[in-house]
C-alpha positions as CSV (number, residue, x, y, z in Angstrom):
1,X,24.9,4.1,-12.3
2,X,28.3,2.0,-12.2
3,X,31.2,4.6,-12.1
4,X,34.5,2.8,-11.7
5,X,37.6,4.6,-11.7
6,X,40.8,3.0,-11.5
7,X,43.7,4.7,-10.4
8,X,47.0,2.2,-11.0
9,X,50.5,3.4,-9.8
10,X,52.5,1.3,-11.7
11,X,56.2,2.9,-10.3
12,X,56.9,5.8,-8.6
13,X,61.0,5.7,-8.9
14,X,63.4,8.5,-8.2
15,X,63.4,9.2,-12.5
16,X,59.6,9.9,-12.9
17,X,55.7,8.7,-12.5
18,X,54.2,6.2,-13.9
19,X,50.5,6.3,-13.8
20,X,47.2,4.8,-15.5
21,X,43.8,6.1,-15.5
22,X,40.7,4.6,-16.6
23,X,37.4,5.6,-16.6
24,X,34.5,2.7,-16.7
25,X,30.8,3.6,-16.4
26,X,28.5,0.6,-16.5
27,X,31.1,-1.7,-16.9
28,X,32.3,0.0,-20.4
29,X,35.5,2.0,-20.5
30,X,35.1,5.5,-22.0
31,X,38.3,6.6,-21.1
32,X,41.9,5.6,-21.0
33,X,45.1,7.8,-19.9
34,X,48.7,6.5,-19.5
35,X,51.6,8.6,-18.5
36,X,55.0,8.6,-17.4
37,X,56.2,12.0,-16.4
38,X,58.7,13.6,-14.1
39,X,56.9,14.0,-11.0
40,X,55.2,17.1,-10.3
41,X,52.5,18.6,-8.5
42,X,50.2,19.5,-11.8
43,X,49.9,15.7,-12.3
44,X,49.2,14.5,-9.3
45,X,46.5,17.0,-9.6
46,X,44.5,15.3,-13.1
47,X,43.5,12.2,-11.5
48,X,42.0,14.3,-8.2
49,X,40.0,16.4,-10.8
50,X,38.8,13.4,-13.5
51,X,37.9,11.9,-9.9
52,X,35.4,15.0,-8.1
53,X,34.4,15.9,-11.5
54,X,33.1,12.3,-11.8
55,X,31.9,11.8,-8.6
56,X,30.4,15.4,-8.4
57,X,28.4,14.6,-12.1
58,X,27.2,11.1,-10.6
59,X,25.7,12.8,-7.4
60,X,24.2,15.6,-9.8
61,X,22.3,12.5,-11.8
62,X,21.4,10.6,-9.0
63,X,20.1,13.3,-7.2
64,X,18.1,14.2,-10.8
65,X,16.9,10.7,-10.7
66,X,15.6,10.3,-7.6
67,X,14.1,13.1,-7.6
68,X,11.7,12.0,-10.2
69,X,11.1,8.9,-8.6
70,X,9.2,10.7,-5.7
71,X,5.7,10.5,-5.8
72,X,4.0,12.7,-8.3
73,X,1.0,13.5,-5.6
74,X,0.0,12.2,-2.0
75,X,-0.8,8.2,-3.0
76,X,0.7,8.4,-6.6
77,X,3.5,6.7,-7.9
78,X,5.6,6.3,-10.7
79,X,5.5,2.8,-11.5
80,X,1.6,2.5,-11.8
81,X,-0.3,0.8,-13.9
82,X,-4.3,-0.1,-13.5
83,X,-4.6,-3.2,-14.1
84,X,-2.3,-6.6,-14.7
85,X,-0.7,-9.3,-12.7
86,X,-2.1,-8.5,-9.1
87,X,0.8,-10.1,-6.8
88,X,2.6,-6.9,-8.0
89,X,1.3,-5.8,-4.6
90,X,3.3,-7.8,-2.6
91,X,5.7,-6.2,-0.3
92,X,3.5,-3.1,-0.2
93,X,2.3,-1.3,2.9
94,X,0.0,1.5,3.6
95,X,0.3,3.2,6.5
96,X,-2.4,5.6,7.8
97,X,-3.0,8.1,10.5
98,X,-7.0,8.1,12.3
99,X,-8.5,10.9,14.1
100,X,-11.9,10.8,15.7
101,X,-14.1,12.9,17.8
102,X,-11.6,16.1,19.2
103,X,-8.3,13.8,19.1
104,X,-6.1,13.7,16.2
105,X,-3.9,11.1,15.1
106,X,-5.5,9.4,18.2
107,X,-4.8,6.1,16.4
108,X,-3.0,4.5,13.6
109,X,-3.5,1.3,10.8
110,X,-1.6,-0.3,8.3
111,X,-2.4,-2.4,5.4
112,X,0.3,-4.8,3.9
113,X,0.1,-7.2,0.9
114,X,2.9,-10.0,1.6
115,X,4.2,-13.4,0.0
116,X,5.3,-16.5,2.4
117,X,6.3,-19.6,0.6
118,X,4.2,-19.2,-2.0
119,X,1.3,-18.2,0.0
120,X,-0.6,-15.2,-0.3
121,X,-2.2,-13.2,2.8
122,X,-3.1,-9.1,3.5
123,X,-3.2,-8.2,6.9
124,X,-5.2,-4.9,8.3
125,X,-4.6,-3.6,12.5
126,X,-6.0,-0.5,13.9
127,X,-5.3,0.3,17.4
128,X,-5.9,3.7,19.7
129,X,-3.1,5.1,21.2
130,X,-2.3,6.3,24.2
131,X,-4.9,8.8,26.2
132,X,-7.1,7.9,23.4
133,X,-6.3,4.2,24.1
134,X,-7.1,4.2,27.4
135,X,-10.2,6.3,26.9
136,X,-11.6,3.5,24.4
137,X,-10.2,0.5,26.3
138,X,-7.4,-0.2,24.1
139,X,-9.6,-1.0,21.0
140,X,-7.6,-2.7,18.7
141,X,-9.1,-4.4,15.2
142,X,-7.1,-7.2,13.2
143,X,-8.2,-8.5,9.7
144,X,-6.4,-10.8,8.1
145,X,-6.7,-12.5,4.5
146,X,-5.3,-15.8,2.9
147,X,-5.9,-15.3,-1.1
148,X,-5.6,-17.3,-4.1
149,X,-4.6,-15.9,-7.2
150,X,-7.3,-16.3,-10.1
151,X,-8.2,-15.4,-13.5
152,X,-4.8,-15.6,-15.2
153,X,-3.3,-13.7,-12.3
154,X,-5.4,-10.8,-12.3
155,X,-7.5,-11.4,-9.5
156,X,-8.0,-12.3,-5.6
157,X,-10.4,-15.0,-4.0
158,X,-10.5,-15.4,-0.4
159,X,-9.5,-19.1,1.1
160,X,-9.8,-18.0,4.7
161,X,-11.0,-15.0,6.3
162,X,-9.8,-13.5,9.6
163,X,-11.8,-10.6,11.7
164,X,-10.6,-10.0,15.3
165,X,-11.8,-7.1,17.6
166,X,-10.3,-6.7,21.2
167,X,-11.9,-4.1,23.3
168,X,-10.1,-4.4,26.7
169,X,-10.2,-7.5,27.9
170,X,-12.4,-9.5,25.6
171,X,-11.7,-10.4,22.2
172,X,-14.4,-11.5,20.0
173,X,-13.0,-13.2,16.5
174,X,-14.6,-14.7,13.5
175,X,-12.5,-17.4,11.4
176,X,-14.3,-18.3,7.7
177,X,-13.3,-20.7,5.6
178,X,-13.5,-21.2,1.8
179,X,-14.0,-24.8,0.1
180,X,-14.5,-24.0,-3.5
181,X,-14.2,-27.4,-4.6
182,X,-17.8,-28.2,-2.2
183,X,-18.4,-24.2,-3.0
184,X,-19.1,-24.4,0.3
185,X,-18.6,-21.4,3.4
186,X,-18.1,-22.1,6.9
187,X,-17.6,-20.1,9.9
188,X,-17.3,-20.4,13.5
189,X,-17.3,-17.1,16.1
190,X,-15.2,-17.3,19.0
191,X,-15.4,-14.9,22.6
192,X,-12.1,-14.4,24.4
193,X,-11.3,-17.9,22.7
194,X,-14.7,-19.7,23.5
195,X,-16.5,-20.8,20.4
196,X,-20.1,-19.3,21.0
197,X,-21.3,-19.8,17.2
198,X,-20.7,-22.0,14.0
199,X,-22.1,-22.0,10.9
200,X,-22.1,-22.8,7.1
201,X,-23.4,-21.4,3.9
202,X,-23.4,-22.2,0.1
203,X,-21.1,-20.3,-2.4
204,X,-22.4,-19.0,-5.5
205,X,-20.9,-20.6,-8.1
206,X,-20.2,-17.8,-10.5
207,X,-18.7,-16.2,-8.4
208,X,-17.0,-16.0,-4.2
209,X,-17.8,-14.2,-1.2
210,X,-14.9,-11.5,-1.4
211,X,-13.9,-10.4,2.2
212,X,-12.8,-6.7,2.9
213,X,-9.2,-7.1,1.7
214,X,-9.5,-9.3,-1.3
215,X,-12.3,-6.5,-2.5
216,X,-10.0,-3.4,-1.6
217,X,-7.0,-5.0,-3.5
218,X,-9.5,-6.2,-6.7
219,X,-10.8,-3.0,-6.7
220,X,-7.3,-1.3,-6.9
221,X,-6.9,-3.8,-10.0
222,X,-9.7,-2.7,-11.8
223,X,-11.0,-5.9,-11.5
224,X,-14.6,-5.0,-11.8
225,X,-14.0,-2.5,-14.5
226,X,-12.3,0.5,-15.1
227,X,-12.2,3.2,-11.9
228,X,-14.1,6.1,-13.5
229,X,-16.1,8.7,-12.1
230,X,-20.0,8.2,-12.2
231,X,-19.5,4.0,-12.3
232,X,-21.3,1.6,-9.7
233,X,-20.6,-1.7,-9.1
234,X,-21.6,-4.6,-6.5
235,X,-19.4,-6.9,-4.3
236,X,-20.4,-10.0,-3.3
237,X,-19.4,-10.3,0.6
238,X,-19.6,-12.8,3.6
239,X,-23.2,-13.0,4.6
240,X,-23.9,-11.6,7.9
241,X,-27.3,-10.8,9.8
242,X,-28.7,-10.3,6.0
243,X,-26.1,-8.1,4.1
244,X,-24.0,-9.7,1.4
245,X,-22.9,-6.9,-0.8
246,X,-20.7,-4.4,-0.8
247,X,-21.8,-1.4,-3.0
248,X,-19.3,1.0,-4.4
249,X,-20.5,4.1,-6.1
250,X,-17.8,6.9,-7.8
251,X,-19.1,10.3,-7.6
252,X,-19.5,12.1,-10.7
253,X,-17.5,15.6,-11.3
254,X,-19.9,17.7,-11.0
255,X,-21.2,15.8,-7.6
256,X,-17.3,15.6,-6.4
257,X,-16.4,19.5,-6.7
258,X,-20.1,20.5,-5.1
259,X,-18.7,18.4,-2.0
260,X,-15.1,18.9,-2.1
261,X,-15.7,22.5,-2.3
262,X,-18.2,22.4,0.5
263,X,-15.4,20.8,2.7
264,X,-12.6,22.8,1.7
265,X,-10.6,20.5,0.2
266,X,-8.0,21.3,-1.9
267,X,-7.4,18.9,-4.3
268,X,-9.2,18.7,-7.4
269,X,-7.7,15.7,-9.1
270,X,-8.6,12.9,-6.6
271,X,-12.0,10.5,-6.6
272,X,-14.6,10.4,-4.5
273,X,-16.2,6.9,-3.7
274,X,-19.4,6.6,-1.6
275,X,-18.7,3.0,-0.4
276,X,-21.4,1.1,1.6
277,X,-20.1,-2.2,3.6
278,X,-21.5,-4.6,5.9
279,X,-22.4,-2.7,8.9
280,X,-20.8,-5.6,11.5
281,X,-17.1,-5.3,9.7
282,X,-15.9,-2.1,11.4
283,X,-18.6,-2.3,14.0
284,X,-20.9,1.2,12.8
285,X,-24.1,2.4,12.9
286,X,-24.9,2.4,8.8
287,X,-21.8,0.9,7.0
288,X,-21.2,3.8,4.7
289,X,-17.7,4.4,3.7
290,X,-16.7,8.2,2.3
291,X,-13.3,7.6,0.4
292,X,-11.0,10.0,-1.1
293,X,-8.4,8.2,-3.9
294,X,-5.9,9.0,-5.9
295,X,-5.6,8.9,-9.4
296,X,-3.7,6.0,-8.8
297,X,-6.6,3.9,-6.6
298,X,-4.5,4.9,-3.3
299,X,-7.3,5.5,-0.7
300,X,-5.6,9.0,0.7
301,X,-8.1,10.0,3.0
302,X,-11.7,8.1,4.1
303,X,-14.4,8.4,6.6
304,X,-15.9,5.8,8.4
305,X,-19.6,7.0,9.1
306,X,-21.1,6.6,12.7
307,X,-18.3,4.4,14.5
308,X,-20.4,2.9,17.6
309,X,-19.5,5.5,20.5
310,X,-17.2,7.5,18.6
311,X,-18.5,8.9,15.7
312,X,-17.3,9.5,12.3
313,X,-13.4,8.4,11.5
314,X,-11.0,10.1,9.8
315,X,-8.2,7.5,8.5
316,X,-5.6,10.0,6.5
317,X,-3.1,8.3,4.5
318,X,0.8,9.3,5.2
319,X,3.1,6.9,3.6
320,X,3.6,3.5,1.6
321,X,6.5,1.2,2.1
322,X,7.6,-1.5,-0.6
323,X,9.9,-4.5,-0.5
């Protein structure tokens, strides 16, 4: 909204007033008032009314407006869309609280899409907090993601490939790389900056190996097909000790409510994905992923089965940021 409201004393003499109003909203003028009286009280008054009458109808309608900005749910918003141009991302971070064992909120993470000179890269940190921290040595976990944009600009392929894990004092951290004009995969593993491992494998030309990040925002994209409950589909992932895949399966309704009314959940509108990952990525026991999403594919809530030494996760979504 542009109000403007221009208020010109043109003379204000011992024989009367001169005054002009005008009223401009979004740079047209709707209203026009010129006036020369004797001064008195009654019209100094108009322009102090047309003015909080104005200004009182512009908060009204901004208020109105913003209002229905808001989120409709937890993880929805009002500009969605499924599918289309996927740096639309860019800018946007999620922000989530963990819980684990008899601590909540003991830790926190954050995903973030971001643009840098026409680069492309998605960064994911997890860190214990306090107490918590110092019970579990400080764990912290950093992923980070440099994409290219593909297929008309509707999807995400990995160029290089990020995973760092620090656990008090030693930091183990893998860094792939991703030559698609050899199709070729290398990697090299590094402890507390050492390299201890290198090696190299071929990429299937029909395809990429999509990392963590690159899947999570393809998925949110609907880049392999429409997110409907009762569909499967198959990532292919960085090989590691044998597993290439990430499997993604979407509970049917029926399936959903049996288990969301088992667990006392509340909300009936959300999806339910039974994700299975790598087990090496977040360092667990089996890999499986239980994920809670939005109608508009924001993960609001997911567990992270069997965390080495600590159980299941809880990672509860609380807010997005955009730039």
């Amino acid at each position: 909204h542009n109000y403007k409201i221009d208020l010109s004393e043109l003379n204000n003499v011992r024989s009367g007033f001169f005054y002009n109003i005008k009223i401009i909203f979004n740079k047209k003028q709707f209203f026009s008032y010129f006036r020369h009286e004797p001064m008195s009280f009654k019209h100094l008054l108009l322009p102090v009314i047309l003015s909080i009458g104005l200004n009182l109808s512009y908060i009204s309608i901004h208020a109105i407006e913003t209002k229905s900005a808001e989120p409709l749910e937890l993880g929805e918003y009002e500009s969605f869309i499924p599918t289309g141009k996927i740096i639309r991302f860019v800018g946007e971070t999620l922000y989530y609280d963990i819980s684990f064992l008899w601590f909540e909120n003991a830790a926190s993470a954050k995903v973030s899409f971001f643009e840098k000179n026409g680069r492309y890269f998605s960064v994911l940190e997890a860190s214990t907090m306090g107490f918590v921290g110092f019970f579990t040595s400080y764990r912290k976990h950093f992923y980070k993601t440099e994409f290219e944009v593909i297929d008309n600009g509707r999807t995400l392929r990995p160029k290089t490939f990020l995973r760092q894990v620090t656990i008090a004092d030693t930091t183990e951290m893998t860094k792939h790389k991703f030559d698609y004009s050899r199709w070729l995969h290398t990697w090299e593993k590094h402890l507390n900056e050492k390299k201890i491992d290198t090696g190299q494998d071929e990429i299937p030309e029909e395809g990429a190996f999509n990392d963590i990040l690159s899947s999570f925002y393809n998925i949110r994209n609907s880049v392999y097909g429409k997110l409907k409950q009762g569909k499967k589909f198959v990532i292919r992932t960085i090989p590691e000790k044998g597993h290439d895949k990430i499997s993604v399966s979407i509970w049917p309704e029926k399936d959903k409510e049996h288990f969301r009314v088992e667990e006392g959940r509340k909300e009936a509108n959300l999806m339910l994905l039974n994700i299975i990952v790598p087990k090496e990525i977040f360092e667990t026991e089996t890999g499986e992923l239980m994920v809670w999403s939005s109608r508009h594919y924001i993960p609001v809530e997911t567990t992270v089965k069997d965390y080495i030494l600590l159980g299941d996760l809880h990672a509860r979504f609380t807010h997005m940021e955009t730039r």
